[in-house]
VOPATI-931022 format. One line per field, with one value per residue (C-alpha): residue in three letters; chain; x, y, z. Coordinates in steps of 0.05 Angstrom, whole numbers, plus 32768, in hexadecimal, padded with zeros to 4 digits. Layout:
residues N
type [ala_...]
mol [A_...]
px [X_...]
py [Y_...]
pz [Z_...]
end
This chain:
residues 266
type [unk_unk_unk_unk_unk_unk_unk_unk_unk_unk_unk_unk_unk_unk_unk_unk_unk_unk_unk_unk_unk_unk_unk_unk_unk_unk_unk_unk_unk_unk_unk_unk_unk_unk_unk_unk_unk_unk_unk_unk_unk_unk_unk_unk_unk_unk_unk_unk_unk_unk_unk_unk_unk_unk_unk_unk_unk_unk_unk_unk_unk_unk_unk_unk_unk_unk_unk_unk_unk_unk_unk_unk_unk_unk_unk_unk_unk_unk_unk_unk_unk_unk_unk_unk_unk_unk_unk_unk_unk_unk_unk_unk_unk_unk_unk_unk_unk_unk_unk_unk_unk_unk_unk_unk_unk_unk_unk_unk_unk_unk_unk_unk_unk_unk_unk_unk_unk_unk_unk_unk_unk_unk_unk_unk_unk_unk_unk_unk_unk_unk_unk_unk_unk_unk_unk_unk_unk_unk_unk_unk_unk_unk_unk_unk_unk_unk_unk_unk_unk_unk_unk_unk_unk_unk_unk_unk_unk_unk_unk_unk_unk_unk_unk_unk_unk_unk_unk_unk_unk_unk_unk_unk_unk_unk_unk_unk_unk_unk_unk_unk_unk_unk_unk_unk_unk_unk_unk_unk_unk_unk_unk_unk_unk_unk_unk_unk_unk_unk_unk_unk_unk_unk_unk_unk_unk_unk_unk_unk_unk_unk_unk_unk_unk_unk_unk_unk_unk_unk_unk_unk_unk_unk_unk_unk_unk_unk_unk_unk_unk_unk_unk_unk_unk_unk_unk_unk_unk_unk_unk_unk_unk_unk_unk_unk_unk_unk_unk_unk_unk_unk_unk_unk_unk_unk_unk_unk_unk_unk_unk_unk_unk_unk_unk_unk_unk_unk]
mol [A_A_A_A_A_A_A_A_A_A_A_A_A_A_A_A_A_A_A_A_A_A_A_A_A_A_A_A_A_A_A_A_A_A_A_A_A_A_A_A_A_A_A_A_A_A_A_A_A_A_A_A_A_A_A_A_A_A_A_A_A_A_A_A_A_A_A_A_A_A_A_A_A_A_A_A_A_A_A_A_A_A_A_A_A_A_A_A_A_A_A_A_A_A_A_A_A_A_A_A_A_A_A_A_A_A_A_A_A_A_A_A_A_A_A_A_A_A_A_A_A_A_A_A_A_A_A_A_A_A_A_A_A_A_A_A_A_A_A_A_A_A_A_A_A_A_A_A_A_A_A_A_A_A_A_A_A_A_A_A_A_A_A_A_A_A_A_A_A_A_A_A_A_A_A_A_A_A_A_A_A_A_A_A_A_A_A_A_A_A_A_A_A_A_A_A_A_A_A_A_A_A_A_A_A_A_A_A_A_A_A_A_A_A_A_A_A_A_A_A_A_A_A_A_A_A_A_A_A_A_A_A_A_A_A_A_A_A_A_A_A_A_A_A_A_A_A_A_A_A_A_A_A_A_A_A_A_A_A_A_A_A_A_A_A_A]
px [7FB7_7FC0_7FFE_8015_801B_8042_8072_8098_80A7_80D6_80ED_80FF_8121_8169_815F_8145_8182_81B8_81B4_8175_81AB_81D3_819D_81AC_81E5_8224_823E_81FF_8205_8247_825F_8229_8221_8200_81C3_81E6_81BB_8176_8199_81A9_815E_8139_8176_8163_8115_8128_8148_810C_80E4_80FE_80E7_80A7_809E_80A9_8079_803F_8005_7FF2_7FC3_7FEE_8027_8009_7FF5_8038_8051_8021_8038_8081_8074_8051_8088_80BA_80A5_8097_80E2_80FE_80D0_80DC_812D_812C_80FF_812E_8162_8134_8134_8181_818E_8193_81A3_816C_8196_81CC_81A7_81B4_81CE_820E_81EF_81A2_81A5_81D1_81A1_816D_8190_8197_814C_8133_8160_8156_8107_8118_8140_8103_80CF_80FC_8101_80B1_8092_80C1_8097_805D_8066_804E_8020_7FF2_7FCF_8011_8018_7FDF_7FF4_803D_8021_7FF4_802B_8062_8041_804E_809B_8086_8065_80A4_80D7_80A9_80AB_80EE_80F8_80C9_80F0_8132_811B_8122_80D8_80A7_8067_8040_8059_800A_7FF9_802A_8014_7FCE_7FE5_8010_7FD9_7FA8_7FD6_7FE5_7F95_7FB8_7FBF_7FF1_8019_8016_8037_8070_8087_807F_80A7_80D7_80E8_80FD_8126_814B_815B_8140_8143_813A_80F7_80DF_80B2_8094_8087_805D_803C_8023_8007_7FE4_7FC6_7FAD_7F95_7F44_7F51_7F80_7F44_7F05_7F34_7F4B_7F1B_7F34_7F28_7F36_7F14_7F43_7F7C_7F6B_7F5B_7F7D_7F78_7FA8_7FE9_8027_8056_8035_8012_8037_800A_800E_8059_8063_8036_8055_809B_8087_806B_80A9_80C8_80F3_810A_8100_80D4_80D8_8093_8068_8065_8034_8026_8051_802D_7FEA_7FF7_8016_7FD7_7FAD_7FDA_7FD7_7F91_7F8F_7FC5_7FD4_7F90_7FAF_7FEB_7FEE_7FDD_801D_804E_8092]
py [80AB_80D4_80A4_80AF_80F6_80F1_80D6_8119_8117_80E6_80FB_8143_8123_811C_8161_817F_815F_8163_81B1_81D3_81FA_8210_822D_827E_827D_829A_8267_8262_82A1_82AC_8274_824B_826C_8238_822F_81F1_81E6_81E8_81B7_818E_8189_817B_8144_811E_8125_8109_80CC_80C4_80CB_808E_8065_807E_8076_8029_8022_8051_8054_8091_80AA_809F_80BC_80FC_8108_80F7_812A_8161_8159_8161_81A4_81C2_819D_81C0_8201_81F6_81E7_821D_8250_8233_8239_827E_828E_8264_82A0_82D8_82B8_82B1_82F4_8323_8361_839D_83CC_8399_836E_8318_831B_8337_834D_8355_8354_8317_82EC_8305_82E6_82A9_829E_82B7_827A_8252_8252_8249_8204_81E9_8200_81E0_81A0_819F_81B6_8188_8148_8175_815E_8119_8130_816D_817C_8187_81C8_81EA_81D0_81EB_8231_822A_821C_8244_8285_8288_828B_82C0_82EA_82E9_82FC_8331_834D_834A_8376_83A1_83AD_83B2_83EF_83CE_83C4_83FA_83CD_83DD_83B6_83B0_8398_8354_834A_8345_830E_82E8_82ED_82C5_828D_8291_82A0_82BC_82FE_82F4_82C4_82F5_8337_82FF_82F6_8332_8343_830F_8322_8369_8353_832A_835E_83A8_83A0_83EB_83E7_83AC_83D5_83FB_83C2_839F_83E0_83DC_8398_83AB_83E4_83AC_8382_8388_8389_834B_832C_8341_8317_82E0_82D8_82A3_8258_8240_81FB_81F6_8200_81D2_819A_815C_813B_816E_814D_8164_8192_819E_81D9_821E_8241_8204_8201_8249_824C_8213_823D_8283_8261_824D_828B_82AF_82F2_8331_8356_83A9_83AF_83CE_83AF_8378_8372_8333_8318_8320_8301_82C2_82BC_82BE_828D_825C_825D_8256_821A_81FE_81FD_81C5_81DC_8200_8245_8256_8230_825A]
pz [854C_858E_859A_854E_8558_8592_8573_856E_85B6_85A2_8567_8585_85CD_859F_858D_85C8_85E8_85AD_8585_85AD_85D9_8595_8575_857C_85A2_858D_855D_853C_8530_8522_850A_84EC_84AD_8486_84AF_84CF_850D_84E2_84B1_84E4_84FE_84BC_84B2_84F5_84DF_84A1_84C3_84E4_84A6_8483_84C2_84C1_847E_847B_84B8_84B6_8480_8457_8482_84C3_84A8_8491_84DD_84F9_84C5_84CE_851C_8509_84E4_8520_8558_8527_8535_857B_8585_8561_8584_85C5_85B6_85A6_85E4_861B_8602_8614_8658_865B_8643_8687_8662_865D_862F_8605_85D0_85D5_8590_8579_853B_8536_84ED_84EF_8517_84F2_84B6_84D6_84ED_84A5_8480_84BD_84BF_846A_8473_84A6_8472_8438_8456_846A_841C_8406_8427_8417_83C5_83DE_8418_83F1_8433_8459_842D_8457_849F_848A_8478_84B8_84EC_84CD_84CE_8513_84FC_84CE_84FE_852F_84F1_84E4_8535_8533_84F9_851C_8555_8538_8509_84BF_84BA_84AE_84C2_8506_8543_8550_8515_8521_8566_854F_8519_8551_8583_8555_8559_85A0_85BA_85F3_8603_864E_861D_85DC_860D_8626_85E6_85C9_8600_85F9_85B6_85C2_8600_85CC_859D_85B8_860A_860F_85EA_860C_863F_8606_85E0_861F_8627_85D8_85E3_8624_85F8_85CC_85FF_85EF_85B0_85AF_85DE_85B5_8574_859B_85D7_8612_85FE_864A_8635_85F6_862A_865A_8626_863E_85F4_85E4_85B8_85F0_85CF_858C_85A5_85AC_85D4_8609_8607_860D_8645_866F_8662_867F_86B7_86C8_86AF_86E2_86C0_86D8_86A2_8696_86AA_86D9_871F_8730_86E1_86D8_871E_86FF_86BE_86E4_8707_86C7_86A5_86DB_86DB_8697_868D_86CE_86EF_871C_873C_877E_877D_87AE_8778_8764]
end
């Protein structure tokens, strides 16, 4: 089963390596207007699908599926992140047009969920691990409407729904963080101050699962607080924030998900 579900890893290496750079960049914004990239996704899944299909029982097949839902969302998350650290600007948005990309995401996320209820109509129990793994999605459409002013809901009250999927508080402020480089760099300080406001709060919610983390039975790449973790690790942007903040987080982080590197590593 472990080895079943692992079978995204291979699924995901011609995408990882074919449209994973195109997603939010300029044509995808500009010139992809039918969703293009996300089409093109759900189409290579689907190839995949008919294999899987003639080899793997009901049972086995569910699992492989409920692994591509959550591997799906792990990529597209991951994508949008890898731009936050490419994008060197703290007062010019990465998009052209905040609204625009906005757009995008909303009918991109839409052509992922598509493609996974449909499945769902011959797999009842996918519904719920779809609805599970896509709120994260949610959440992040949500935080950006937040910070680009065309939402009147609480920027709190989203980073307490996104940090009860992440169960991370040092990973909940980077992307938080991340998302207002993206598309309100001026704010992006304010916004890391908010979550560090939040902190006990987010903490007394979500406490520290440092077992959980460490768990070496854990499915590579299917879990987002994992993946995100292993990426600010290696994260080398300069954040708005005060000094020795970033430093300390690092630290915790390390502990946390790297427990066996060198303390002294870059």
């Amino acid at each position: 089963l472990f080895l079943l579900q692992k079978a995204h890893l291979y699924i995901f290496e011609p995408i990882w390596e074919n449209i994973a750079d195109d997603f939010f960049g300029d044509k995808w914004e500009t010139e992809f207007t039918h969703n293009e990239l996300a089409l093109k996704l759900t189409r290579t899944l689907d190839d995949f699908m008919a294999d899987l299909e003639t080899f793997l029982d009901e049972f086995m097949l569910k699992k492989t599926v409920d692994a591509l839902v959550a591997a799906s969302v792990v990529f597209y998350v991951k994508c949008l992140l890898q731009k936050a650290e490419q994008h060197n600007s703290n007062k010019i948005p990465f998009f052209n047009k905040n609204e625009v990309a906005l757009e995008r995401i909303d009918k991109d996320v839409k052509v992922m969920k598509d493609y996974f209820d449909g499945l769902a109509e011959g797999m009842p129990a996918l519904g719920k691990v779809i609805e599970k793994e896509f709120q994260v999605l949610t959440t992040l459409q949500e935080l950006i409407r937040i910070a680009i002013d065309i939402s009147e809901t609480e920027a709190s009250d989203f980073i307490l729904v996104l940090h009860k999927k992440l169960m991370d508080v040092n990973i909940t402020k980077y992307v938080v963080g991340d998302l207002w480089h993206l598309v309100k760099p001026t704010e992006e300080r304010k916004v890391w101050e908010i979550t560090e406001s939040l902190e006990e709060t987010l903490i007394a919610v979500c406490p520290p699962d440092n077992a959980h983390a460490q768990d070496r039975t854990n499915v590579p790449g299917l879990r987002l607080d994992e993946t995100l973790a292993k990426h600010y690790i290696q994260s080398k942007r300069k954040r708005p924030v005060v000094a020795g903040a970033v430093e300390k987080m690092m630290t915790s982080m390390k502990k946390t998900w790297a427990p066996n590197e060198e303390k002294g590593e870059q």
